[in-house]
C-alpha positions as CSV (number, residue, x, y, z in Angstrom):
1,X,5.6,-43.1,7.1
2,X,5.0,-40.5,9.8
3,X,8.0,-41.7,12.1
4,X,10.1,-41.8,9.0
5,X,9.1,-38.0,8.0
6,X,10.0,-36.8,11.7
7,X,13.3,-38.6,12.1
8,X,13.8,-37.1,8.9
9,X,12.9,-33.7,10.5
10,X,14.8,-34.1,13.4
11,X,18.4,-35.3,11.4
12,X,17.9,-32.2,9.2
13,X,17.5,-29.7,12.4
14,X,20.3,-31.2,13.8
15,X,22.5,-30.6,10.5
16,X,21.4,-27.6,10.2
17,X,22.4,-27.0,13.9
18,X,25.6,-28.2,13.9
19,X,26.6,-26.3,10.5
20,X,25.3,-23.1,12.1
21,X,27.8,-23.9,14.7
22,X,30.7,-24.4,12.7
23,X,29.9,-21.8,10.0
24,X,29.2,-18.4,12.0
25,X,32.9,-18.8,13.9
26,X,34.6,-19.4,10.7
27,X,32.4,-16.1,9.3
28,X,32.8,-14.4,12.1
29,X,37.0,-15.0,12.3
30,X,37.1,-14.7,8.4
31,X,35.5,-11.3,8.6
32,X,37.2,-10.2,11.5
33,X,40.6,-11.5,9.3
34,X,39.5,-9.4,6.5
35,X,38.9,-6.5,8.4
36,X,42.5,-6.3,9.8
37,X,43.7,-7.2,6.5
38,X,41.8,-4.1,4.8
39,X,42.7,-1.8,7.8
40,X,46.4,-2.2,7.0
41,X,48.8,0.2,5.4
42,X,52.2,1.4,6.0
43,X,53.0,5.4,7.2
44,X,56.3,5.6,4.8
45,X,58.5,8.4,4.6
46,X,56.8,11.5,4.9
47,X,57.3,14.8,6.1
48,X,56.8,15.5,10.0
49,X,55.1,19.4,11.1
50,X,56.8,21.4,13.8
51,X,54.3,23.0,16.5
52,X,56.0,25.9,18.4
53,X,59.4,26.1,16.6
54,X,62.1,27.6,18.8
55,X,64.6,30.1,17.0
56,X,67.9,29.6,19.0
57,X,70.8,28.3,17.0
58,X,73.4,25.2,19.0
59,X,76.1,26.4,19.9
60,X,79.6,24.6,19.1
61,X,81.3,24.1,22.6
62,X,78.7,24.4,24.4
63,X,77.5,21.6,26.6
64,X,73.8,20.4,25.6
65,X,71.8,17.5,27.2
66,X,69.1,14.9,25.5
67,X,67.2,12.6,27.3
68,X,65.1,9.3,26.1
69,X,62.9,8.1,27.7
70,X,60.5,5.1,26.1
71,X,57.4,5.6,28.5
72,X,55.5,2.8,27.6
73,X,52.0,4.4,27.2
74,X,51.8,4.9,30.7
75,X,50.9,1.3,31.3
76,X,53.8,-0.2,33.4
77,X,53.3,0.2,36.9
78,X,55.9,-2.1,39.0
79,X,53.5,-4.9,39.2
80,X,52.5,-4.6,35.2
81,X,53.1,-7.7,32.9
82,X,52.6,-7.9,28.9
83,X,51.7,-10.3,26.9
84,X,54.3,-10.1,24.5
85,X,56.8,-10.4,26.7
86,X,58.3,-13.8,27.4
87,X,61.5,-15.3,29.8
88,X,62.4,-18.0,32.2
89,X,63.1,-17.9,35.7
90,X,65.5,-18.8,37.8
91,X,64.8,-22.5,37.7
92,X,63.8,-22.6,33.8
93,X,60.4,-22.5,33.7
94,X,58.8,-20.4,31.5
95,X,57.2,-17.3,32.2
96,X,54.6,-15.0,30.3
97,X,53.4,-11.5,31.2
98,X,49.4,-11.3,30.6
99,X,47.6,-7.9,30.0
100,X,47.2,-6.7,26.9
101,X,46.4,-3.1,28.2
102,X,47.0,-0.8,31.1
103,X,44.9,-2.0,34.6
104,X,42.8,1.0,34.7
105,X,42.4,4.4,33.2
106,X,43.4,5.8,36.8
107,X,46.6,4.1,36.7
108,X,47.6,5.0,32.8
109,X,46.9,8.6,33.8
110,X,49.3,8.1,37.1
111,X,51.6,6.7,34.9
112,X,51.6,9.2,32.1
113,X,51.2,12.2,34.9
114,X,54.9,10.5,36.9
115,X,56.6,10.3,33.4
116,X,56.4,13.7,32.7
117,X,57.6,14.8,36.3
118,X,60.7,12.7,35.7
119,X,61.1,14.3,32.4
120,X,60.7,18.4,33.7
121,X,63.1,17.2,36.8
122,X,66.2,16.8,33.9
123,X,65.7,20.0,32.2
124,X,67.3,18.5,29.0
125,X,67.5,20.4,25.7
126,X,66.5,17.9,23.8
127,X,63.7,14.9,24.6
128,X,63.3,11.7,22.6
129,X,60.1,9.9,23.7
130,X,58.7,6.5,22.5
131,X,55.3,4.5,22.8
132,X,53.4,7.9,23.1
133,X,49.8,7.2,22.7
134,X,46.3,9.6,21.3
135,X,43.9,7.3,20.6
136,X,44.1,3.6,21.9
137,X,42.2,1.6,23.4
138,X,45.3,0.1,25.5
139,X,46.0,3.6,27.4
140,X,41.9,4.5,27.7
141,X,42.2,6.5,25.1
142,X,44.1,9.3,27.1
143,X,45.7,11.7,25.1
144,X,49.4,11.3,26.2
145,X,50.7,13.4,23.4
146,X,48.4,16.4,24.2
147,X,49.6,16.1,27.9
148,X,53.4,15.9,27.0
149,X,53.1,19.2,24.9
150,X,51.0,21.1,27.4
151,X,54.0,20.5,30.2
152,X,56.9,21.2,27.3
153,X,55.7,24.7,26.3
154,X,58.9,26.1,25.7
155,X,60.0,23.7,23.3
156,X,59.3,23.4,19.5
157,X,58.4,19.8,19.1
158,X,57.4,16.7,16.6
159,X,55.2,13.6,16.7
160,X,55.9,10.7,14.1
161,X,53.2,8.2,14.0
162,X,55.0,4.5,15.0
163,X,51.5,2.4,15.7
164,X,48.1,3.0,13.5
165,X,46.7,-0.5,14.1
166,X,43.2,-2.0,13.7
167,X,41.2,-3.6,16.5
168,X,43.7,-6.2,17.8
169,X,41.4,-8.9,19.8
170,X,44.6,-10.3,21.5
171,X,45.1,-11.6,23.9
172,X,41.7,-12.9,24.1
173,X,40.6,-11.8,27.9
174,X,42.5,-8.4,27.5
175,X,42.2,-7.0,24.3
176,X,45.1,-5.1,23.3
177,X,42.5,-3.0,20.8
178,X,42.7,0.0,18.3
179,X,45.9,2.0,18.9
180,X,47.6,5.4,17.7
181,X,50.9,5.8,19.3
182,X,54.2,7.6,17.9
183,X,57.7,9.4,18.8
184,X,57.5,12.1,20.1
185,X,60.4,14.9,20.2
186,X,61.1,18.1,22.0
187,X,64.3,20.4,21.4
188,X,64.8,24.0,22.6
189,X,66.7,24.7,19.2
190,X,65.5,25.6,15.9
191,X,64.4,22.7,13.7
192,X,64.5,23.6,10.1
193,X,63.3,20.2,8.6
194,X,61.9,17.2,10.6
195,X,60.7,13.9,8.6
196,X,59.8,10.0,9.6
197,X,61.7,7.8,7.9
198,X,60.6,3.9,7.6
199,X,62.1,0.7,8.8
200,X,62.1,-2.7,7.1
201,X,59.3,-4.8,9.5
202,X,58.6,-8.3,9.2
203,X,56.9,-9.9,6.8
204,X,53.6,-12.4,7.1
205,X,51.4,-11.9,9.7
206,X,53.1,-10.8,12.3
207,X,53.3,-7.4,10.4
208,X,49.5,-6.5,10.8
209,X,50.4,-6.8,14.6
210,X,53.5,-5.3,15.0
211,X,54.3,-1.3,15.2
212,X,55.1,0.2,12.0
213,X,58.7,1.0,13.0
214,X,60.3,3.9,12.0
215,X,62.9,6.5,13.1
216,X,62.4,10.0,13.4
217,X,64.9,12.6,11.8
218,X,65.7,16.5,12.7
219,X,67.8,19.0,11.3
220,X,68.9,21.3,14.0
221,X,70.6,24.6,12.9
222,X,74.2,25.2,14.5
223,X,76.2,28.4,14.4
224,X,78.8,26.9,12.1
225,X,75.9,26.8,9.2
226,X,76.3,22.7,9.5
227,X,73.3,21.1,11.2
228,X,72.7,18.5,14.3
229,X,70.8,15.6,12.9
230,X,68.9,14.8,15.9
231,X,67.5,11.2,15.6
232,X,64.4,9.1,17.6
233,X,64.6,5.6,17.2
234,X,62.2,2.5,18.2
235,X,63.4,-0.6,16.8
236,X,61.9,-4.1,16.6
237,X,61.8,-6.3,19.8
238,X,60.0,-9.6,19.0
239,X,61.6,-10.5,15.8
240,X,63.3,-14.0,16.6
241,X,66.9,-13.8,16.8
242,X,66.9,-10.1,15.5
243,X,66.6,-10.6,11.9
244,X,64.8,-7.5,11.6
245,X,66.5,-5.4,13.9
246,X,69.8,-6.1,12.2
247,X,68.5,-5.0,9.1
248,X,66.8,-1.7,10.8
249,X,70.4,-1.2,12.3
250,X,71.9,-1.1,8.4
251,X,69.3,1.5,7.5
252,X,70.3,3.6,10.2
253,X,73.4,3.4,9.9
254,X,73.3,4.0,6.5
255,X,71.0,7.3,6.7
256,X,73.7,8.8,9.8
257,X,76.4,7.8,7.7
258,X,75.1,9.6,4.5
259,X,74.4,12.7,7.0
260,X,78.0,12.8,8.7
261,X,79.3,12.6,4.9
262,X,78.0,15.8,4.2
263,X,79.6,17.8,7.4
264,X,77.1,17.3,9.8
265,X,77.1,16.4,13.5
266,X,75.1,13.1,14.3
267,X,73.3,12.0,17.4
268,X,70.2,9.0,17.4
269,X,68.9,8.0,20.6
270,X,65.7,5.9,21.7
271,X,64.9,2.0,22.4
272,X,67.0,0.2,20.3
273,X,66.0,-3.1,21.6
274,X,69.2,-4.7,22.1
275,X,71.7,-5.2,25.0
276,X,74.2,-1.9,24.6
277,X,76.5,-3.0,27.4
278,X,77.5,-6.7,26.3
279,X,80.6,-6.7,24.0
280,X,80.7,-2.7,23.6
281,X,84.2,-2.0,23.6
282,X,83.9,0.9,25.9
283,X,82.8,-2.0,28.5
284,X,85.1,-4.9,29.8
285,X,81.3,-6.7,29.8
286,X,80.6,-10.2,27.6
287,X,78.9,-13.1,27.9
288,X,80.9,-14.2,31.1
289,X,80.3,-11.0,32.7
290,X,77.1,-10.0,31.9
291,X,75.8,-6.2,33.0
292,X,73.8,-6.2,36.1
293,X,74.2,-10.0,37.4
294,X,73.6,-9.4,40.9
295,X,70.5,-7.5,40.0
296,X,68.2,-10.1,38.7
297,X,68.3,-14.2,39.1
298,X,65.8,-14.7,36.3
299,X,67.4,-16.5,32.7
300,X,68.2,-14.3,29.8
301,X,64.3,-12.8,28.6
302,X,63.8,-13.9,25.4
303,X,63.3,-10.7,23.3
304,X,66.8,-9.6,24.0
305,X,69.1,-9.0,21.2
306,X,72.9,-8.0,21.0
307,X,74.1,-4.8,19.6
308,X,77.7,-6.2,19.6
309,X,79.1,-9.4,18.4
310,X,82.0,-11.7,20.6
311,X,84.5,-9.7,18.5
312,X,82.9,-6.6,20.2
313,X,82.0,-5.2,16.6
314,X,78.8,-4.0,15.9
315,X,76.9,-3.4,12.2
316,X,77.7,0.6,12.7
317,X,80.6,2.5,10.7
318,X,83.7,3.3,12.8
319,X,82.3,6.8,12.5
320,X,80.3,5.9,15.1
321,X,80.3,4.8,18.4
322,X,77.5,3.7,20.8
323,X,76.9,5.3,24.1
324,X,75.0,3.8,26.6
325,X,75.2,3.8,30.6
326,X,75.6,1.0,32.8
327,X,74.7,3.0,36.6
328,X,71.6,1.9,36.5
329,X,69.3,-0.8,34.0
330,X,67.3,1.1,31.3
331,X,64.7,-1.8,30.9
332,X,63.2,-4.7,33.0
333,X,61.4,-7.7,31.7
334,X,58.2,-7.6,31.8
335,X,57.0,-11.2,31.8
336,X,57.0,-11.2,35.1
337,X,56.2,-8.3,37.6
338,X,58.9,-5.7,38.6
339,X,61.0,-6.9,41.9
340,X,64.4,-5.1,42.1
341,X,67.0,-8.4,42.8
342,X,64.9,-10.7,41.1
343,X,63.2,-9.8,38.0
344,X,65.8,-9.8,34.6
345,X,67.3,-6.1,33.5
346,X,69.1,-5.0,30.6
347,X,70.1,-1.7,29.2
348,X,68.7,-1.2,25.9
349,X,68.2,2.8,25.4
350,X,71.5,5.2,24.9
351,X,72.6,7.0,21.7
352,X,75.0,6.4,18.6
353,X,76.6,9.7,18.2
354,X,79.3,11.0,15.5
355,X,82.9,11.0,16.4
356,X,82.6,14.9,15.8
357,X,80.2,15.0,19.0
358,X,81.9,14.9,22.6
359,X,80.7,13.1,24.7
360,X,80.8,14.5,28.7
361,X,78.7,12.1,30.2
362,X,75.6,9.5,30.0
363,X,73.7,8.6,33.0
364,X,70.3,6.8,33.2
365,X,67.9,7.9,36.0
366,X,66.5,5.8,38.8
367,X,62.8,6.4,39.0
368,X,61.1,5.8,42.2
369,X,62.5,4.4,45.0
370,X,63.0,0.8,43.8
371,X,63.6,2.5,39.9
372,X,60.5,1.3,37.1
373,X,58.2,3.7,39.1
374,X,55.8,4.7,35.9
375,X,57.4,2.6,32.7
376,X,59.1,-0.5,31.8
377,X,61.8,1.9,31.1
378,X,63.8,4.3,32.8
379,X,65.0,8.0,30.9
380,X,68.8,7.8,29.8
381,X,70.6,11.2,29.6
382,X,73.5,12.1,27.4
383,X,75.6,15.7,27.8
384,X,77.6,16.3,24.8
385,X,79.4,19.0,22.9
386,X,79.8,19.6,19.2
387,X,83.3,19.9,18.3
């Protein structure tokens, strides 16, 4: 009866053993599931506040310059890979960048410092910035923001929340964390209104992990009493075969479209996540002659989108037209670490502009000696007149 009683024992131990096992993982991802789930919300539209408003008016005629610039939260140091960010190389074989954050505070800081030498060094009068952190745990919580604003003194300037996320414990050995990041805009001219304005994101579950995309609007007074809508843009990247972005592309050309309507002159610049070069008719590029071949052997990255169709037509109104440089890539693959000649390039940042802007010139600037010196990207800057 004794032995009976203690095998008895023993099988109940290990039940309860093994339960305990099984159950605290599945409470543990459960809660953890519930906690990203109650941390979500989307921004919307709301009104953006102007620090240090400059008075000038644009001038018609007059050549002006703006400059994006996506700087990556200051993580992307040449030898930088993210996990998000998936290719093939030359051969086929898959490739998959790996951190989830920047390497060390040290290097963010670098990074963020170099940035904003490259920005001062074009003197633009207008900035559009993207991925510019606060608070996250993925640039060591350096204040990039704070640091952009104390170098741009002289410029009145806005900051639209584009990332508000909860703890994201992905990938697992590098947690990508808690992150605040946003767009972040500087003009030397008076801006009367400025406001953040939504995009459609996807749906599921993907949404708790994704940025809430958006696109930042700015009325800039002109002489003529008509206004510059000045425009900063992050679109979508991972959405498979750009579902998304396609539909983020209708809302903005519907908002510019709606703007232009009334009189005004037009210009949106930022990341806009898909190949500019390929198929634009201002280009003899396509699909046999792709931008940059002899710069990189790697396959097509996977994230990559096109702006233009075979029929070189895009999804914006004839109104439009979009501007975009091909001296120089504007964005390297970063599933792999950054070797000039080998590692895949793309131009994915320029500016869709009104057909009452003139447009002088567009270049994109080489940063460091082998370009990609302090971001993933590289700043793109367009000189234009209003006519």
């Amino acid at each position: 009866m004794a032995s009976n009683n203690k095998k008895k024992k023993i099988r109940n131990i290990i039940i309860i053993s093994v339960s305990t096992l099984i159950l605290v993982p599945v409470l543990l991802v459960g809660g953890y599931v519930t906690y990203v789930a109650a941390s979500y919300k989307r921004i919307g539209n709301t009104p953006l506040s102007i620090e240090n408003n400059i008075s000038n008016k644009v001038s018609k005629n007059k050549e002006l310059t703006v400059t994006s610039y996506n700087i990556g939260f200051g993580a992307y140091s040449p030898d930088y890979t993210f996990f998000l960010d998936k290719g093939h190389d030359k051969d086929g074989n898959r490739t998959v960048g790996k951190s989830g954050k920047g390497k060390s505070y040290d290097d963010v800081m670098k990074n963020t410092l170099g940035s904003i030498e490259e920005s001062k060094k074009l003197n633009s009068d207008f900035y559009l910035l993207q991925e510019v952190d606060t608070k996250s745990d993925r640039s060591y919580h350096i204040n990039q923001k704070q640091m952009f604003l104390d170098s741009f003194k002289d410029y009145g300037s806005t900051y639209a929340i584009n990332f508000d996320s909860a703890y994201l414990m992905y990938p697992l050995f590098d947690h990508h964390g808690k992150s605040k990041a946003g767009l972040q805009t500087f003009s030397k001219y008076d801006i009367s209104e400025a406001n953040r304005v939504e995009y459609t994101i996807p749906g599921g579950i993907s949404k708790f992990f994704d940025l809430d995309r958006c696109f930042s609007t700015h009325r800039i007074k002109v002489e003529d009493n008509k206004e510059l809508i000045l425009i900063n843009s992050h679109m979508s990247a991972y959405d498979e075969g750009g579902v998304i972005r396609n539909k983020q592309i209708n809302e903005l050309n519907e908002y510019m479209l709606n703007e232009y309507n009334k009189g005004n002159y037009v210009i949106c610049g930022g990341d806009f996540n898909h190949d500019l070069l390929t198929n634009n008719p201002l280009f003899s590029y396509d699909l046999n002659n792709k931008p940059y071949e002899n710069m990189y052997d790697q396959l097509k990255s996977d994230w990559i989108s096109y702006m233009f169709d075979e029929n070189k037509k895009c999804n914006f109104a004839n109104e439009f037209k979009v501007i975009a440089s091909d001296n120089e890539p504007s964005c390297r693959g970063c599933d792999v670490t950054w070797i000039r000649g080998s590692t895949f390039v793309t131009t994915v940042d320029g500016f869709i502009v009104s057909d009452n802007v003139k447009v002088n010139n567009i270049v994109t600037t080489k940063v460091g000696e082998n370009g990609f010196g302090y971001s993933d990207h590289q700043p793109t800057t367009l000189s234009f007149e209003l006519i």
